[in-house]
PDB file as gemmi writes it, atoms N, CA and C in Angstrom:
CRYST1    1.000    1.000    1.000  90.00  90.00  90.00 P 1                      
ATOM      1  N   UNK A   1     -11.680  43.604 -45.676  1.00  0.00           N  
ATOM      2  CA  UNK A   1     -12.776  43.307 -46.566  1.00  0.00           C  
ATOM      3  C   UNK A   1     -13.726  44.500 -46.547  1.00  0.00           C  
ATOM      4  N   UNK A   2     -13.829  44.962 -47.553  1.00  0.00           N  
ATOM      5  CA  UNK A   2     -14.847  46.144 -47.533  1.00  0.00           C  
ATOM      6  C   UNK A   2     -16.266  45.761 -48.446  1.00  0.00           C  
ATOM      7  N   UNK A   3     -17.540  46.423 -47.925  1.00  0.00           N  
ATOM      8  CA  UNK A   3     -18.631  45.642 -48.764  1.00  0.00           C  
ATOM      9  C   UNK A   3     -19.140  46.854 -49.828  1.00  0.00           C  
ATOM     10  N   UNK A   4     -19.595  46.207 -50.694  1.00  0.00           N  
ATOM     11  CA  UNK A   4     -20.350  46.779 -52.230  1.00  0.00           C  
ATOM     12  C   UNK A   4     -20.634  48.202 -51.855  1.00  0.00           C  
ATOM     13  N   UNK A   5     -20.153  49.152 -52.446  1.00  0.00           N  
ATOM     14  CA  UNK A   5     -20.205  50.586 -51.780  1.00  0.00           C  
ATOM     15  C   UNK A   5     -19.314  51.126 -50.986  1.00  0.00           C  
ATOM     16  N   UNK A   6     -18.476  50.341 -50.408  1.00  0.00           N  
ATOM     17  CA  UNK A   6     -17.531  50.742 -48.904  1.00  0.00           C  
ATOM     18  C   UNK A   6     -16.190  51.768 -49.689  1.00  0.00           C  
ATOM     19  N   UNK A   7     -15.661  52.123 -48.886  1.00  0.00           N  
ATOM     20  CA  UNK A   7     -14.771  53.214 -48.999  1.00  0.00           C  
ATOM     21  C   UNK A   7     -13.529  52.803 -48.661  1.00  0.00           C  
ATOM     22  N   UNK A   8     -12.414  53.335 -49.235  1.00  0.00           N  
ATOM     23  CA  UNK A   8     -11.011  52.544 -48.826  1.00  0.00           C  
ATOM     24  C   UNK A   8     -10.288  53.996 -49.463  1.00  0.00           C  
ATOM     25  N   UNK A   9      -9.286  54.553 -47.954  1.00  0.00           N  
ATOM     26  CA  UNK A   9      -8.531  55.409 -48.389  1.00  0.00           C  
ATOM     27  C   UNK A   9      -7.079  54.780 -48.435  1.00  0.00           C  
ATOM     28  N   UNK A  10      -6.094  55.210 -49.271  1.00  0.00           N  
ATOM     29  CA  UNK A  10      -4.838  54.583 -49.234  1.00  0.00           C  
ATOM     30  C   UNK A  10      -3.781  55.872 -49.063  1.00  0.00           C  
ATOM     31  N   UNK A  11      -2.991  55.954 -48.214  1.00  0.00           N  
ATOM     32  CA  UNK A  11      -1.886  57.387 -48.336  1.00  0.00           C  
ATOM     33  C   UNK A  11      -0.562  56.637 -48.351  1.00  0.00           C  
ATOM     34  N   UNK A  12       0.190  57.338 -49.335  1.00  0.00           N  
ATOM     35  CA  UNK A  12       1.498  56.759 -49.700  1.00  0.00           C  
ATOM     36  C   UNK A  12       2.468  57.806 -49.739  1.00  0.00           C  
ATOM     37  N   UNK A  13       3.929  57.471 -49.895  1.00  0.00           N  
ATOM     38  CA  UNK A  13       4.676  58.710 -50.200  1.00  0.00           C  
ATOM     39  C   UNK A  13       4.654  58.607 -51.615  1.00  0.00           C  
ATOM     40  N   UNK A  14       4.859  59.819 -51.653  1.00  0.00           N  
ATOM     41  CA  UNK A  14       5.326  60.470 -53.666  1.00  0.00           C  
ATOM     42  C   UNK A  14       7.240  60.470 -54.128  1.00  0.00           C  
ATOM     43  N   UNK A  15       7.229  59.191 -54.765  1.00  0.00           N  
ATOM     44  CA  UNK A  15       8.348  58.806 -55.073  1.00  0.00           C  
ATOM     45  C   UNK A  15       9.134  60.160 -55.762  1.00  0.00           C  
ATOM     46  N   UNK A  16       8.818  60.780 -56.750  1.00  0.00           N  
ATOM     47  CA  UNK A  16       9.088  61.839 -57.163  1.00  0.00           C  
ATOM     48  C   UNK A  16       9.692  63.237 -56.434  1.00  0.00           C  
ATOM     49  N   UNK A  17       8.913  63.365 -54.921  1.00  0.00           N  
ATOM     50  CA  UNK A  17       9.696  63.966 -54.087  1.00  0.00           C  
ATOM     51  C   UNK A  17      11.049  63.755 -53.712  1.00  0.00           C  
ATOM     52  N   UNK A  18      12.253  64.821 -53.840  1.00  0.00           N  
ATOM     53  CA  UNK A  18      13.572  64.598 -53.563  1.00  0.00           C  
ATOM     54  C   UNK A  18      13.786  64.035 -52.152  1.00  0.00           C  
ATOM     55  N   UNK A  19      12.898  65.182 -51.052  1.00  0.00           N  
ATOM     56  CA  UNK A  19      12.848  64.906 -49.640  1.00  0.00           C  
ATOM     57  C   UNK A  19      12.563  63.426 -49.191  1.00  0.00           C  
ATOM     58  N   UNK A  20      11.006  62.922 -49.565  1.00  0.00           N  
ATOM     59  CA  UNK A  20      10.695  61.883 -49.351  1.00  0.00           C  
ATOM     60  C   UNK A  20      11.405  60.719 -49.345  1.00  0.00           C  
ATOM     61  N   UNK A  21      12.238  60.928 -50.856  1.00  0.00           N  
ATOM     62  CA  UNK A  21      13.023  59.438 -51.071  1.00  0.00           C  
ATOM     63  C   UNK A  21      14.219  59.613 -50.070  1.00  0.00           C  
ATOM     64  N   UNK A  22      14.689  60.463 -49.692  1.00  0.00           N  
ATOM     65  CA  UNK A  22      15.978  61.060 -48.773  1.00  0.00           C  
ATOM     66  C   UNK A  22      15.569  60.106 -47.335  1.00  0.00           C  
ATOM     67  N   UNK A  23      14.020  61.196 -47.103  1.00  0.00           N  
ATOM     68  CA  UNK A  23      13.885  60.438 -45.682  1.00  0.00           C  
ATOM     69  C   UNK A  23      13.286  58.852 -45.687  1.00  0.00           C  
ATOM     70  N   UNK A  24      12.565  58.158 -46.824  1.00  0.00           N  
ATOM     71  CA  UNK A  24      12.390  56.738 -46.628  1.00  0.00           C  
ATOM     72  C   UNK A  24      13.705  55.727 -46.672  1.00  0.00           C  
ATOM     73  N   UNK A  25      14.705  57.128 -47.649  1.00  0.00           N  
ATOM     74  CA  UNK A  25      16.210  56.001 -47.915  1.00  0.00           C  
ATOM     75  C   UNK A  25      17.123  56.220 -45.995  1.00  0.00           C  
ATOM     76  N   UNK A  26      16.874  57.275 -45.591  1.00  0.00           N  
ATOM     77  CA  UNK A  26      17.761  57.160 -44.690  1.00  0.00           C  
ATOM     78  C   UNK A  26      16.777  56.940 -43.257  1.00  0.00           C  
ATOM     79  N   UNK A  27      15.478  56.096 -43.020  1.00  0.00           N  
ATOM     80  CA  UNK A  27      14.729  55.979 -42.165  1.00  0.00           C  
ATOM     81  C   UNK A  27      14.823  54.661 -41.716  1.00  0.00           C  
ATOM     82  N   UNK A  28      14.958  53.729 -40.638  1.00  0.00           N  
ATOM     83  CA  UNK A  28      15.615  52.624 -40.194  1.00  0.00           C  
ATOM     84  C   UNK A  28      13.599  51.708 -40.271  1.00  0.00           C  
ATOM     85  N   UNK A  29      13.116  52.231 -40.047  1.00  0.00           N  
ATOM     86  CA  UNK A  29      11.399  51.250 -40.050  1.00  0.00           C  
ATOM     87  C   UNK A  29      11.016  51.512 -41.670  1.00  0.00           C  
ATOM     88  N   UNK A  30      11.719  52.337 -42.406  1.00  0.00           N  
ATOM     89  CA  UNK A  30      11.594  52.149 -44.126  1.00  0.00           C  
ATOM     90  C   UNK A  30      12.494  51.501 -44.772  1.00  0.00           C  
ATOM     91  N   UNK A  31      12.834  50.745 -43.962  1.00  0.00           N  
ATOM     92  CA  UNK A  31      14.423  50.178 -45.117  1.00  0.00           C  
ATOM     93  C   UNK A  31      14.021  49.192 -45.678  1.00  0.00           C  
ATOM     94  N   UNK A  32      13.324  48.553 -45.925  1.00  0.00           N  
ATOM     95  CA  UNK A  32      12.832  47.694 -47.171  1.00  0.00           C  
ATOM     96  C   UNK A  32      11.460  48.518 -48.059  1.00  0.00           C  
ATOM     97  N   UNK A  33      11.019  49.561 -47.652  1.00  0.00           N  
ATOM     98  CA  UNK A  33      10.084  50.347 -48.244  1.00  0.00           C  
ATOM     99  C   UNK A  33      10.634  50.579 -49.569  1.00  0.00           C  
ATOM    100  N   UNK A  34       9.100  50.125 -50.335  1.00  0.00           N  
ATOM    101  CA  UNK A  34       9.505  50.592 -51.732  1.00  0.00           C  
ATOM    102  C   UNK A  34       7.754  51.344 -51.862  1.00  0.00           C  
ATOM    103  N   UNK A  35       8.396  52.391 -52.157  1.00  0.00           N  
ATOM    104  CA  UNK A  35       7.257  53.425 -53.233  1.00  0.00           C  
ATOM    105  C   UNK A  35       7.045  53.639 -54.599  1.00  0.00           C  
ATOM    106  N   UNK A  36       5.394  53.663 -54.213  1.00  0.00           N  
ATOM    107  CA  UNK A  36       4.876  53.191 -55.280  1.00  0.00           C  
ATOM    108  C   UNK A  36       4.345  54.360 -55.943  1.00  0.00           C  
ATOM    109  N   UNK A  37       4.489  54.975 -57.237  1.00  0.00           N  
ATOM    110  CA  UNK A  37       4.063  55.970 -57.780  1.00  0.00           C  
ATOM    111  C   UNK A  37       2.114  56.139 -58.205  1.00  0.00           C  
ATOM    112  N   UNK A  38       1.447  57.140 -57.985  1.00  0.00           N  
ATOM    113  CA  UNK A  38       0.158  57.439 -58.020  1.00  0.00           C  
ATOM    114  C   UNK A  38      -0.520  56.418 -59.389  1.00  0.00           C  
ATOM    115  N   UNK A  39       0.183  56.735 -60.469  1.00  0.00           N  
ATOM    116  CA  UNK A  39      -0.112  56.126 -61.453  1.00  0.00           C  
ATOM    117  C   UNK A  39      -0.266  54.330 -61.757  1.00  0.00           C  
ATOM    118  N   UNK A  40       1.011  54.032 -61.162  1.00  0.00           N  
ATOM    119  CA  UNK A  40       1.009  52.578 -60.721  1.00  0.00           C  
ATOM    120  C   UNK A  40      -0.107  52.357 -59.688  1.00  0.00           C  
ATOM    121  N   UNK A  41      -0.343  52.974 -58.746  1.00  0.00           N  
ATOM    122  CA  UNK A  41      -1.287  52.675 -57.794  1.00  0.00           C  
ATOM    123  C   UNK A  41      -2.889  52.486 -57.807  1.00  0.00           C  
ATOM    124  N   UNK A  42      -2.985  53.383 -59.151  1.00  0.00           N  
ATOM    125  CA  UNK A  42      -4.416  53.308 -59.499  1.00  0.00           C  
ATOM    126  C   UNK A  42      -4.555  52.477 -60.943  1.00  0.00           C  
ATOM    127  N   UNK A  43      -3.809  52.092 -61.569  1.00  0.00           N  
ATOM    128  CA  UNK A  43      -4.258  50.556 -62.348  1.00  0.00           C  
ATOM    129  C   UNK A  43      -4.138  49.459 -61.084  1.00  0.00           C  
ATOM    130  N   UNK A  44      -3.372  49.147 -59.860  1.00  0.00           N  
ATOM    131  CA  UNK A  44      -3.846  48.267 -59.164  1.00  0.00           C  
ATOM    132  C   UNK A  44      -4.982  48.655 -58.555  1.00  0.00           C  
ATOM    133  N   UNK A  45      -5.492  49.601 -58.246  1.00  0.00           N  
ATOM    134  CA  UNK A  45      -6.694  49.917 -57.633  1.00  0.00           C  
ATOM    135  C   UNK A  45      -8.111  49.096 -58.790  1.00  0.00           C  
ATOM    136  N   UNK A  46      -7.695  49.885 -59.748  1.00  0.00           N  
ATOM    137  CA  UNK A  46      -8.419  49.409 -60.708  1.00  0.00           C  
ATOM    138  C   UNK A  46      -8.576  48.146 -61.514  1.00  0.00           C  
ATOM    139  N   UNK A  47      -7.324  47.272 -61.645  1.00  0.00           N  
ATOM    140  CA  UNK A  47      -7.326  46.234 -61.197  1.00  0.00           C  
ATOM    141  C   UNK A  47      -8.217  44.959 -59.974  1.00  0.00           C  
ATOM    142  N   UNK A  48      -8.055  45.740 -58.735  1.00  0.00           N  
ATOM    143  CA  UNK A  48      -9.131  44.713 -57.733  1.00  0.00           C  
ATOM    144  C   UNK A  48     -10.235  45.650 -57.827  1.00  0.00           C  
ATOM    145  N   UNK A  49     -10.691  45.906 -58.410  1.00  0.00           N  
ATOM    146  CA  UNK A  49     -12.501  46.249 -58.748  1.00  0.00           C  
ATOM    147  C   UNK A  49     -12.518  47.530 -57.799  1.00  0.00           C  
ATOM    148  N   UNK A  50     -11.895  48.548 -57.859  1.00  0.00           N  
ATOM    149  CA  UNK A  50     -12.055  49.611 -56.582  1.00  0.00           C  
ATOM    150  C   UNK A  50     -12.463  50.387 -57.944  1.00  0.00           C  
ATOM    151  N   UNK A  51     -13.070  51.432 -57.604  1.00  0.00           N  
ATOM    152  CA  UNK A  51     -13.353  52.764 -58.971  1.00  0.00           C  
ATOM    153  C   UNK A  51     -13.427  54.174 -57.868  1.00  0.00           C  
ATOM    154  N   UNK A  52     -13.250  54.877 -59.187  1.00  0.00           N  
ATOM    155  CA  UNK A  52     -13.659  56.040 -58.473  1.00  0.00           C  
ATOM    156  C   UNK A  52     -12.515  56.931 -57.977  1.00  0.00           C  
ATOM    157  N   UNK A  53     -11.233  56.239 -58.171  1.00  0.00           N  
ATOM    158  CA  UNK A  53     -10.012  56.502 -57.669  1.00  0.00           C  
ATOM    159  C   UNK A  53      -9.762  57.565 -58.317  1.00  0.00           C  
ATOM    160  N   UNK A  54      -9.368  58.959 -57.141  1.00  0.00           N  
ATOM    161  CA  UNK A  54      -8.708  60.264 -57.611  1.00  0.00           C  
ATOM    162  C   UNK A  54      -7.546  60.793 -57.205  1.00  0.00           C  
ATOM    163  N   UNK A  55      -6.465  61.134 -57.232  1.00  0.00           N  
ATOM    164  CA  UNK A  55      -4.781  61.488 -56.443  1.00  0.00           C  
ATOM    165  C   UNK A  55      -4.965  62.873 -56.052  1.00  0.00           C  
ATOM    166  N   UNK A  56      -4.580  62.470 -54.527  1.00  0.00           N  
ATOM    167  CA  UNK A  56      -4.941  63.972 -53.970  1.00  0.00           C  
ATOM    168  C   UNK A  56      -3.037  64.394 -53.415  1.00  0.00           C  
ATOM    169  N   UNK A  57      -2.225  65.000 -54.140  1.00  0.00           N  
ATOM    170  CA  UNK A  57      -1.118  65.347 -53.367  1.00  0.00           C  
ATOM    171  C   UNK A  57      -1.344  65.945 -52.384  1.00  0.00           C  
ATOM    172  N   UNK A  58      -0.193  66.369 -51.392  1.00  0.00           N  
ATOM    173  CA  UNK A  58      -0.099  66.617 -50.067  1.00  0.00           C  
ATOM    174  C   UNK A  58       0.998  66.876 -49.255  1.00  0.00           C  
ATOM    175  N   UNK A  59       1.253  67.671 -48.336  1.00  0.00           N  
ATOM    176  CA  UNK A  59       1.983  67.959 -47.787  1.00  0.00           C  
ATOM    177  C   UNK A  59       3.832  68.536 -48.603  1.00  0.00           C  
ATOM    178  N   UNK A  60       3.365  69.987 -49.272  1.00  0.00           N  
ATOM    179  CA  UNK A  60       4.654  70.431 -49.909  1.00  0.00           C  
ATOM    180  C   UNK A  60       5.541  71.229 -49.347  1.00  0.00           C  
ATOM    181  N   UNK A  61       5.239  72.009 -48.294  1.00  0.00           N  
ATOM    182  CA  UNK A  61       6.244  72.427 -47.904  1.00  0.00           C  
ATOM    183  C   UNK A  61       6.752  71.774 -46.175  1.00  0.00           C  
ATOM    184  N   UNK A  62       8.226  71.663 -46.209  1.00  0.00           N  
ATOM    185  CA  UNK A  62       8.485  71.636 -44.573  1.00  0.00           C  
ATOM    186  C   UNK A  62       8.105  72.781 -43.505  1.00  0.00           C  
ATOM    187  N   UNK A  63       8.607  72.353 -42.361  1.00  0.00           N  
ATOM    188  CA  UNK A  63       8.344  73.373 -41.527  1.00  0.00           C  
ATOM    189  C   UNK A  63       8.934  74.603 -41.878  1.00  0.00           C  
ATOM    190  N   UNK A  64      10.499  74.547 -41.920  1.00  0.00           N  
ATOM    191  CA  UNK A  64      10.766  75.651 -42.314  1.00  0.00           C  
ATOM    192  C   UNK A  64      10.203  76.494 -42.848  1.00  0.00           C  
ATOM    193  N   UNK A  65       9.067  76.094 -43.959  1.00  0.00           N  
ATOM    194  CA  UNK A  65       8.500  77.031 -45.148  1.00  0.00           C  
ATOM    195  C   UNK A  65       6.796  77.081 -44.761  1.00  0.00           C  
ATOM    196  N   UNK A  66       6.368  76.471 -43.388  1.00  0.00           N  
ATOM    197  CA  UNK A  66       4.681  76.364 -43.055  1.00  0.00           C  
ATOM    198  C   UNK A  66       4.269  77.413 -43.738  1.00  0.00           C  
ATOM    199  N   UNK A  67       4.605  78.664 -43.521  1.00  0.00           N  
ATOM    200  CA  UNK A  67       4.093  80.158 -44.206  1.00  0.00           C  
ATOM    201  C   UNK A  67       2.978  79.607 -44.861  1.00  0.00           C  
ATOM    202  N   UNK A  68       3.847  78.911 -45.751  1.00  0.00           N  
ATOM    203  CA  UNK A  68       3.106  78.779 -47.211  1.00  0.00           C  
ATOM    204  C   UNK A  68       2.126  77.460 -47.179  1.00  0.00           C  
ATOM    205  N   UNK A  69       1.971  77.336 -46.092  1.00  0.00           N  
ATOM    206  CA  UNK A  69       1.077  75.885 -46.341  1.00  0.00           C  
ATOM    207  C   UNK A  69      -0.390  76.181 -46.733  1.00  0.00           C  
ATOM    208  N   UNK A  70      -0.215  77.193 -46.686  1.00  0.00           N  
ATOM    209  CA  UNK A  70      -2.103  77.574 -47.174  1.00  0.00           C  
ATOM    210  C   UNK A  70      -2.173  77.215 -48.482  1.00  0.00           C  
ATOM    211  N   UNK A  71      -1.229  77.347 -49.066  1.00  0.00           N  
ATOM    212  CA  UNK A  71      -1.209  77.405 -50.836  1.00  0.00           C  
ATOM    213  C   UNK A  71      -1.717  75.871 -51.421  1.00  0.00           C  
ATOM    214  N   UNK A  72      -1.149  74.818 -50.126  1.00  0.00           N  
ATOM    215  CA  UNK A  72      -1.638  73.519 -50.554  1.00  0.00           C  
ATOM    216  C   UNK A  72      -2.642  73.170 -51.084  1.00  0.00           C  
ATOM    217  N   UNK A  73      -3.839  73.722 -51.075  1.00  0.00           N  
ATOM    218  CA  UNK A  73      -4.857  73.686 -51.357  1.00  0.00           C  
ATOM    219  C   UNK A  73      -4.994  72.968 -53.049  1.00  0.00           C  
ATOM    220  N   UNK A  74      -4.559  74.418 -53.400  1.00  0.00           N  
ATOM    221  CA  UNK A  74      -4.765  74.781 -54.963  1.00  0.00           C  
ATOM    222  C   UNK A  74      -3.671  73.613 -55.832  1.00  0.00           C  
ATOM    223  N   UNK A  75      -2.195  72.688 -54.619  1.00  0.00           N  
ATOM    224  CA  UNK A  75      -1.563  72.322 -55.521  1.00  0.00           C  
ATOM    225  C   UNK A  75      -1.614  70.535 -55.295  1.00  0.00           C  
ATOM    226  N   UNK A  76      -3.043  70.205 -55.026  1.00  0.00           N  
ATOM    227  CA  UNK A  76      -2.937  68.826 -55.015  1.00  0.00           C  
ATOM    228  C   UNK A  76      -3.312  67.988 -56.191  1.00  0.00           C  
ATOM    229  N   UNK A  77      -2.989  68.486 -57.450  1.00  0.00           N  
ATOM    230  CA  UNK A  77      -2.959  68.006 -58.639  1.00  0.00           C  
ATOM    231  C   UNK A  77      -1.365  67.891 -59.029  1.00  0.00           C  
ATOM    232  N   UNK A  78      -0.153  68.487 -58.348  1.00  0.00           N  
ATOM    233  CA  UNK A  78       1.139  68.433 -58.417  1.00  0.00           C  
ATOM    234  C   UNK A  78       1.541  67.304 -58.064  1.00  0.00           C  
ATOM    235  N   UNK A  79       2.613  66.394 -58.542  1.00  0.00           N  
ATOM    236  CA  UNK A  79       2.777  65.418 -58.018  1.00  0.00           C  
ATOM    237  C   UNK A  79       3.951  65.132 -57.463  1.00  0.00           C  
ATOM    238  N   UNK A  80       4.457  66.262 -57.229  1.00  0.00           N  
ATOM    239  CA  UNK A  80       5.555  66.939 -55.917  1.00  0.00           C  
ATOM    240  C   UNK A  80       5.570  67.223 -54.420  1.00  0.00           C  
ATOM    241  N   UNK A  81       4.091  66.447 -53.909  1.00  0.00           N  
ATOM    242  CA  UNK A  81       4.073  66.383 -52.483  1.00  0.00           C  
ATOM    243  C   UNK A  81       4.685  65.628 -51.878  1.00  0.00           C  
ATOM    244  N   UNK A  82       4.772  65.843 -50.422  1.00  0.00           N  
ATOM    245  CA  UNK A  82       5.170  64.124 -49.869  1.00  0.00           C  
ATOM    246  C   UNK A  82       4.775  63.292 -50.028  1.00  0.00           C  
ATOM    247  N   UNK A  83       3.114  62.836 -50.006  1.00  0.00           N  
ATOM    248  CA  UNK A  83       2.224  62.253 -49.988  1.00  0.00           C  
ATOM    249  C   UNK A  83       1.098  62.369 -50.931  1.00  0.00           C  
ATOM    250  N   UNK A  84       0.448  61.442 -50.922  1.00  0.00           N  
ATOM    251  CA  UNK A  84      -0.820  61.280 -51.834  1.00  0.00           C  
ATOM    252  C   UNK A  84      -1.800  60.372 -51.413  1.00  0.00           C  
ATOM    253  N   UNK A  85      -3.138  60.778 -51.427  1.00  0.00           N  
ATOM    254  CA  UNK A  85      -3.846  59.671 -50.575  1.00  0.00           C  
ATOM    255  C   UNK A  85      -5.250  59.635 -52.499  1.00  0.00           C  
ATOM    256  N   UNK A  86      -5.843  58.315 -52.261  1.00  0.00           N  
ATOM    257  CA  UNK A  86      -6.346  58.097 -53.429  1.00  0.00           C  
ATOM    258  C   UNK A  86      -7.566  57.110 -52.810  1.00  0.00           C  
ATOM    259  N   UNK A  87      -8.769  58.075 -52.554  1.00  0.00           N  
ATOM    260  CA  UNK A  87      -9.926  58.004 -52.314  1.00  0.00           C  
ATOM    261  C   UNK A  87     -10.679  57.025 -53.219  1.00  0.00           C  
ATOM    262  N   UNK A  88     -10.928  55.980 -52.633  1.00  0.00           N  
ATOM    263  CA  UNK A  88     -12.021  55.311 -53.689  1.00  0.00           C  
ATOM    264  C   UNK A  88     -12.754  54.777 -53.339  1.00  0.00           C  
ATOM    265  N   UNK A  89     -14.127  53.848 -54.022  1.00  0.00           N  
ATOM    266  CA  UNK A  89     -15.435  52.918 -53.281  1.00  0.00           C  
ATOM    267  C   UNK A  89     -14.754  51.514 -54.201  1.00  0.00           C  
ATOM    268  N   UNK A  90     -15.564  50.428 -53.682  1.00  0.00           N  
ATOM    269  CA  UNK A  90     -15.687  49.088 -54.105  1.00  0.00           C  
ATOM    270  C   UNK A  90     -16.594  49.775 -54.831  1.00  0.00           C  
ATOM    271  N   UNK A  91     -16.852  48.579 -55.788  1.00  0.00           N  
ATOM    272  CA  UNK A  91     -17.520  48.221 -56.770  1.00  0.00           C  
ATOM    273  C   UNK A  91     -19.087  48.110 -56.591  1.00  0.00           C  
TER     274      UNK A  91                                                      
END                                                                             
């Protein structure tokens, strides 16, 4: 229960990722996991009276490729991360 003003973060995987769906399909504590895409997530947000809701992608490259993790920055409007977390207040 969050009150008038309160804050509610939500982080999910990004169905759209090849990796992600690989590792939720072949992960034994995800095997009934179903993911839910950013877009779907914020008409239910918006739906139970939450506003304010923005999609922050996240986490694009593996280890193999950390190098490049600085770049994340600039690409959390892509919706090719692992993850996505979607910042919002109650009503």
């Amino acid at each position: 229960m969050l009150a008038p003003g309160g804050s509610f973060f939500l982080f999910e995987h990004t169905p759209l990722n090849p990796l992600t769906r690989h590792a939720v399909r072949n992960c034994p504590f995800d095997e009934n996991a179903v993911m839910i895409d950013a877009r779907e997530m914020r008409r239910r947000f918006d739906a139970a009276g939450l506003t304010g809701a923005r999609t922050i992608f996240r986490i694009f490259f593996p280890r193999l490729l950390s190098a490049f993790r600085l770049l994340e920055r600039w690409l959390t409007a892509c919706p090719l991360g692992a993850q996505y977390h979607q910042p919002c207040r109650v009503k």
